[in-house]
C-alpha positions as CSV (number, residue, x, y, z in Angstrom):
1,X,-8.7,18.3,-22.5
2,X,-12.1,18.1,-23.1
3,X,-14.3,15.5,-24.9
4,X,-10.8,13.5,-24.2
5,X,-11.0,10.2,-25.6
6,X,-9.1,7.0,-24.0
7,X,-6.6,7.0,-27.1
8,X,-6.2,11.2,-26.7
9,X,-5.7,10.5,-22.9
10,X,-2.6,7.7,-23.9
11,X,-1.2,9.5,-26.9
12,X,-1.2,12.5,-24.3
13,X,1.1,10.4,-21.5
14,X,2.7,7.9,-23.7
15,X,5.7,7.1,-21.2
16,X,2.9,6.3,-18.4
17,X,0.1,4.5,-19.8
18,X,3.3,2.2,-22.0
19,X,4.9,1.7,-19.0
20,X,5.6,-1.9,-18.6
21,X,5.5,-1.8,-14.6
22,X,2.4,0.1,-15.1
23,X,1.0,-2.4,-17.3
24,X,1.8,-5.0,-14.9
25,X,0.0,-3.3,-12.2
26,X,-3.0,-2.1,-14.9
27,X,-5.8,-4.9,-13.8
28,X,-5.4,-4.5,-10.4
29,X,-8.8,-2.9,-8.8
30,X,-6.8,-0.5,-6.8
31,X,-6.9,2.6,-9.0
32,X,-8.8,5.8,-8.8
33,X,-8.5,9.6,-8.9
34,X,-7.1,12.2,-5.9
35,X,-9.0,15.7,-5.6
36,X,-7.6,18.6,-5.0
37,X,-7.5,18.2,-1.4
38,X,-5.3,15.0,-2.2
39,X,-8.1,13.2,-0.9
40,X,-8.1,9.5,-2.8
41,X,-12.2,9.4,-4.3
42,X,-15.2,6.0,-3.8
43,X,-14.4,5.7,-7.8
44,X,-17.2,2.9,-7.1
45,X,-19.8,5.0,-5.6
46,X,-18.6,8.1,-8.2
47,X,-19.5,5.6,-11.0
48,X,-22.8,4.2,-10.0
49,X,-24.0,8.0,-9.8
50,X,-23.5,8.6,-6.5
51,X,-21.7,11.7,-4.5
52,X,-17.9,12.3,-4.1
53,X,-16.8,10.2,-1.4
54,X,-13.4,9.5,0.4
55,X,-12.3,5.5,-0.6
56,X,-13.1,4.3,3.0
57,X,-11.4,0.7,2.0
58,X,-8.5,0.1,-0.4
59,X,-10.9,-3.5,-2.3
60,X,-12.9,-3.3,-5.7
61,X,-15.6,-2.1,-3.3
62,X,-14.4,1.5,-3.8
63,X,-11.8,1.2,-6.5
64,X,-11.3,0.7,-10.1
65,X,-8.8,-1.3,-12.4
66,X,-6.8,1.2,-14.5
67,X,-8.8,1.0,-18.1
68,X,-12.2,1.6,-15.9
69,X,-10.8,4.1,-14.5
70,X,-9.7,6.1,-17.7
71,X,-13.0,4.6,-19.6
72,X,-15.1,6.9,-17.3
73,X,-13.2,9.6,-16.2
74,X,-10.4,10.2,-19.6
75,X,-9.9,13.6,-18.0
76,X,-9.1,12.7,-14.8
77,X,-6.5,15.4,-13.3
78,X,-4.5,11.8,-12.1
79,X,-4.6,8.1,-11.6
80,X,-4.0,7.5,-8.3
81,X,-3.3,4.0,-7.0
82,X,-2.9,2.3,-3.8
83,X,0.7,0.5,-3.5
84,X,1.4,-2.7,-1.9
85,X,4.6,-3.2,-2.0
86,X,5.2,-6.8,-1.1
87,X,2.0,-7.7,-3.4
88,X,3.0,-5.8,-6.0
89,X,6.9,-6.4,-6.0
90,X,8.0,-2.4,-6.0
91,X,8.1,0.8,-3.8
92,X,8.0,4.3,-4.7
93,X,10.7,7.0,-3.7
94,X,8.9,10.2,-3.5
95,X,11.4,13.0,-3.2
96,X,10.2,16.3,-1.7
97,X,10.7,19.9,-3.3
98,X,12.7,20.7,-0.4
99,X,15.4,18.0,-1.1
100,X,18.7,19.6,-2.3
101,X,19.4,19.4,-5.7
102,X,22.7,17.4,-5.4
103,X,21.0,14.8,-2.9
104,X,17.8,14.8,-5.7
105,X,20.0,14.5,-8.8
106,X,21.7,11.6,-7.1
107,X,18.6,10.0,-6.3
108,X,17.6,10.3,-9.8
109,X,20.5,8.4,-10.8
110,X,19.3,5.2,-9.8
111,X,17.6,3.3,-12.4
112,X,13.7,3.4,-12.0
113,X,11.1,0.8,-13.5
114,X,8.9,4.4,-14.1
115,X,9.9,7.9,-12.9
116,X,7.8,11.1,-13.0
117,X,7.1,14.7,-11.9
118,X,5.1,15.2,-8.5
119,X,2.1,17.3,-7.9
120,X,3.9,20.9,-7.1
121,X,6.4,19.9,-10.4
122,X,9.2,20.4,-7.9
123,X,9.7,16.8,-6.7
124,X,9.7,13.4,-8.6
125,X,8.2,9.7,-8.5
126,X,10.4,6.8,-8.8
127,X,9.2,3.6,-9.0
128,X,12.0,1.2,-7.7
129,X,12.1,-2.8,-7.6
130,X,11.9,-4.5,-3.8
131,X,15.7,-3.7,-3.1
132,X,17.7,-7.2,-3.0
133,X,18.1,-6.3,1.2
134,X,14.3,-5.4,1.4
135,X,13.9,-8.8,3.9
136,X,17.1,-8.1,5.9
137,X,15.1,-5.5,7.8
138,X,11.7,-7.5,8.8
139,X,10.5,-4.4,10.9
140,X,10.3,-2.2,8.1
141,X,8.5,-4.6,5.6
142,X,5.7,-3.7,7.8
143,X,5.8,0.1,7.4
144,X,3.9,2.2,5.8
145,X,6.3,4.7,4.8
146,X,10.3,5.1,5.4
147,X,10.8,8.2,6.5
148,X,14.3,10.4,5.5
149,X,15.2,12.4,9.1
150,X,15.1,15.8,7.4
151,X,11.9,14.8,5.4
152,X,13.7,15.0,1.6
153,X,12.5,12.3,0.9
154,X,10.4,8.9,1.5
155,X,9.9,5.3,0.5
156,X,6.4,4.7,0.1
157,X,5.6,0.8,1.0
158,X,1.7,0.2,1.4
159,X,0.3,3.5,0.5
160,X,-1.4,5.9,-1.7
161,X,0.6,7.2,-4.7
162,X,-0.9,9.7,-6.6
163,X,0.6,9.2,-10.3
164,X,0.9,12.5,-12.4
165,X,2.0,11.3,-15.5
166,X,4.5,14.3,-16.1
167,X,7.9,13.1,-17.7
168,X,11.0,14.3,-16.0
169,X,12.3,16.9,-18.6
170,X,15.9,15.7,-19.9
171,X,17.2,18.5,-18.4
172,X,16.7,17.5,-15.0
173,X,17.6,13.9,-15.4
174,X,21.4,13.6,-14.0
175,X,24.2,12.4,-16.2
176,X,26.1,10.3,-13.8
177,X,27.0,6.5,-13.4
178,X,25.1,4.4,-11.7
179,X,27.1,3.2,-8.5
180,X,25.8,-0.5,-8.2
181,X,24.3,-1.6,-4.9
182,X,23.3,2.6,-4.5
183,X,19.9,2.1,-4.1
184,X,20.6,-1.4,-1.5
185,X,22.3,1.1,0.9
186,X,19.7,4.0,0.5
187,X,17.1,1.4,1.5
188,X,19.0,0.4,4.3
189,X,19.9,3.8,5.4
190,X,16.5,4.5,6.2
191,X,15.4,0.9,7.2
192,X,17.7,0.4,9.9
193,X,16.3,2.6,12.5
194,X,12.8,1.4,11.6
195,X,10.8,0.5,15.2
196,X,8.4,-2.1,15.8
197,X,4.7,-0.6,16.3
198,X,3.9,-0.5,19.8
199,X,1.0,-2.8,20.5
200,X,0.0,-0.9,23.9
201,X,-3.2,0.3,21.5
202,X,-5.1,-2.8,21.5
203,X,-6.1,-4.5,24.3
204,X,-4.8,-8.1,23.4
205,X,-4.1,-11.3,25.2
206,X,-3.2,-14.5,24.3
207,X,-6.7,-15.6,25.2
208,X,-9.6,-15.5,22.3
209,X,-12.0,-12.6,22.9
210,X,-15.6,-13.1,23.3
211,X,-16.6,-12.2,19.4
212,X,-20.4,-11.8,18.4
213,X,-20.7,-13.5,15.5
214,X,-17.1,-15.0,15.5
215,X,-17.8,-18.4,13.1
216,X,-20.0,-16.4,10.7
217,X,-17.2,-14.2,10.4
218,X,-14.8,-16.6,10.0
219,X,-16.9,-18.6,7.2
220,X,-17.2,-15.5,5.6
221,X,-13.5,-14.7,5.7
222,X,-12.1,-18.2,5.0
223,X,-15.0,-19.0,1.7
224,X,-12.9,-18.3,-1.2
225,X,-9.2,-19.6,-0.9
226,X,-6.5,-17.6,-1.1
227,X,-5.5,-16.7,-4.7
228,X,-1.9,-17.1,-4.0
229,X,0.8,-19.8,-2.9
230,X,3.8,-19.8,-1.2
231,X,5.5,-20.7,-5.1
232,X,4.5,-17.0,-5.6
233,X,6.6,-16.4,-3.3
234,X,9.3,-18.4,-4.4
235,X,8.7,-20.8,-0.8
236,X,9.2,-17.6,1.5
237,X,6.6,-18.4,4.5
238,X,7.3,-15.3,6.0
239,X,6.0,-13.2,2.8
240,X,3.6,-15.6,1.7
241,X,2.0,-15.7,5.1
242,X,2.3,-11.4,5.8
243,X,0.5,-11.1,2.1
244,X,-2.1,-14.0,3.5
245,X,-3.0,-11.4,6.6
246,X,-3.4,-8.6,4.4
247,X,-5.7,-10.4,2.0
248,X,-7.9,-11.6,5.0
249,X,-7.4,-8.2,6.6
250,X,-9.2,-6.8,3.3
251,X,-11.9,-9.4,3.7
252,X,-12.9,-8.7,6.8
253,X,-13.6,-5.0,6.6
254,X,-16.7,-5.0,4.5
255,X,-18.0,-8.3,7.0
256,X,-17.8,-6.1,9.6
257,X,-19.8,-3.6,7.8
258,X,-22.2,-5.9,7.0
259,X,-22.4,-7.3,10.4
260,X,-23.9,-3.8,11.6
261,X,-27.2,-4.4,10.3
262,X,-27.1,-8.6,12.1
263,X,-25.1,-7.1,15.3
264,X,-25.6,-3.2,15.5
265,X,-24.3,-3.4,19.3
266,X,-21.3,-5.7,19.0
267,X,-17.7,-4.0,19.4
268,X,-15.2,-5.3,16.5
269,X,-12.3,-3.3,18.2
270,X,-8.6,-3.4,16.8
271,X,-7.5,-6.3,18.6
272,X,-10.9,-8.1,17.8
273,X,-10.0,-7.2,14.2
274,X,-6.2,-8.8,14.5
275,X,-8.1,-11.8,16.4
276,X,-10.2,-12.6,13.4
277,X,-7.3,-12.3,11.1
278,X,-5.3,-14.3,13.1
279,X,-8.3,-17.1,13.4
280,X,-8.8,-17.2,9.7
281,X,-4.9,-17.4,8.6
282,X,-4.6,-20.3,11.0
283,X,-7.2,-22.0,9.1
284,X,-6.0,-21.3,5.6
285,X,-2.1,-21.5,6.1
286,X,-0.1,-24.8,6.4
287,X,1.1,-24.8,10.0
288,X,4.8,-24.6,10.8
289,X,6.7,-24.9,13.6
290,X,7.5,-21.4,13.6
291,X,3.9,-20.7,14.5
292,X,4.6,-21.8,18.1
293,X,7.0,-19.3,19.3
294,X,5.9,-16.1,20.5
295,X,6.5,-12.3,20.1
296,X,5.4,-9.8,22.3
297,X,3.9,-12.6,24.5
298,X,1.8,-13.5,22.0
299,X,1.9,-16.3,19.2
300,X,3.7,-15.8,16.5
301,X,1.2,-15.2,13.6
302,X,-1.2,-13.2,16.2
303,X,1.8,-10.8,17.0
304,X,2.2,-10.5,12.9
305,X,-1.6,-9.7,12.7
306,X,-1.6,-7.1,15.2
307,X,1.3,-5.8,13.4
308,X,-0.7,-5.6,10.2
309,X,-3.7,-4.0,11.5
310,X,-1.7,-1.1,13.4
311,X,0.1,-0.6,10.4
312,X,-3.0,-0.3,8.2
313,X,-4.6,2.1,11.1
314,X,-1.4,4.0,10.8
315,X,-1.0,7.1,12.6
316,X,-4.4,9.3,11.2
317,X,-2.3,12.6,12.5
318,X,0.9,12.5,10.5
319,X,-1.0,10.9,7.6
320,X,-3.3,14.3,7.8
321,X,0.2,16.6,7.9
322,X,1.4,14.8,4.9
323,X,-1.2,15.2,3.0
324,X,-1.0,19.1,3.5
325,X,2.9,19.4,2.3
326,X,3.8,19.9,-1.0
327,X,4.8,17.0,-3.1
């Protein structure tokens, strides 16, 4: 579309861009455009005049809220945006091309707050609501991605989804009843045999490490207060404080790249990273009594921290063969 105008780009994808759940999710700075390589872009450093770069951090330091985004690029190819599902209050079902048809058209029978085409046109997008079960299964609230064993299909829970915009024709949206509680055991199907991260990759103890820097950091991290309270989270501690580790954890990543220029010897390793997380949620979250027991040998908000940051690391390999398969 060239010369594409905001208002062409909407009248263009109506059912996206007048999307409620979309709407909802419009003014968060988390938005930006894959390539062709399904590489998510530095919409930041794009917009400032800069090169393409990969986003190197999912904060407004890289991306964009939705209406920036389509305000300088209308013709953007997608809007890809980063999900966080316990932030954000829904996951994504990405079914794959290969999926049979009569596992797919089932699928598609459970009602979505948004559904679309994927990339190849072969597979589909549903955006889903947390499932009423999603905290019966605490191990795989901290996925990334649920995985179905023959790969048809995945729930995406704190990752990159890249949003087409192309409506399901009617022809491939099943006629079927709905069987209530369908999508409850779906989730659960694929939740149960989720496995906690192994923490043998970080070199923790329940003994602070020696970090440069470590109350600089800390100010810096533990400034601003936290923008949510555990009433958001209807006065779960266990969501309000997991969501409190990923806000810090999103903090701390562009201190640490500041630190290089104050520091440029000192190691910020993994477990120096879940350390610092740790420190700061223990100085902005109401202690509980539950903070005392221990996991893993280690205490129990530390163990969720480390948690955290393997899961953001994630596994760079698979993430790389994902990428590569057709959507």
């Amino acid at each position: 579309m060239p010369n594409t105008t905001t208002a062409d780009l909407y009248a263009a994808f109506p059912a996206f861009y007048d999307n409620s759940l979309i709407g909802a999710i419009a003014d968060v700075a988390r938005w930006t455009v894959s390539d062709s390589d399904k590489m998510p872009i530095n919409m930041r450093n794009l917009m400032a005049g800069g090169p393409i770069w990969g986003a190197h951090e999912i904060s407004d330091q890289c991306l964009v809220t939705l209406d920036e985004m389509t305000s300088f690029l209308p013709n953007a190819a997608n809007n890809a945006f980063y999900l966080r599902a316990q932030t954000d209050g829904f996951v994504v079902l990405d079914i794959e091309p290969s999926c049979p048809p009569e596992v797919a058209a089932a699928l598609l029978g459970i009602p979505s707050l948004y559904s679309e085409l994927s990339m190849s046109g072969n597979g589909y997008h549903l955006a889903l609501p947390l499932p009423a079960n999603f905290w019966d299964f605490p191990i795989a609230s901290t996925k990334r991605v649920l995985r179905h064993e023959h790969g048809w299909y995945e729930i995406l829970l704190d990752h990159w989804v890249t949003f087409t915009r192309s409506e399901i024709p009617d022809d491939r949206r099943p006629v079927q009843d709905f069987t209530p509680g369908a999508w409850e055991a779906l989730y659960a199907s694929l939740a149960k045999d989720a496995v906690e991260a192994p923490t043998t990759g970080f070199d923790m103890s329940s003994e602070r490490p020696d970090v440069p820097n470590i109350e600089k950091i800390l100010e810096l991290m533990t400034r601003r207060p936290l923008e949510k309270t555990l009433d958001d989270f209807r006065g779960d501690s266990s969501r309000y404080e997991f969501s409190t580790l990923g806000v810090l954890y999103n903090r701390l990543r562009p201190i640490l790249v500041a630190m290089r220029d104050v520091a440029p010897d000192a190691v910020y390793d993994d477990g120096v990273q879940a350390w610092l997380v740790y420190e700061a949620a223990s100085q902005l979250l109401p202690p509980r009594d539950k903070h005392e027991e221990m996991r893993n040998g280690l205490p129990l908000l530390l163990n969720a921290a480390v948690a955290l940051v393997a899961r953001r690391l994630g596994d760079k390999a698979d993430e790389e063969a994902r990428n590569t398969s057709e959507r």
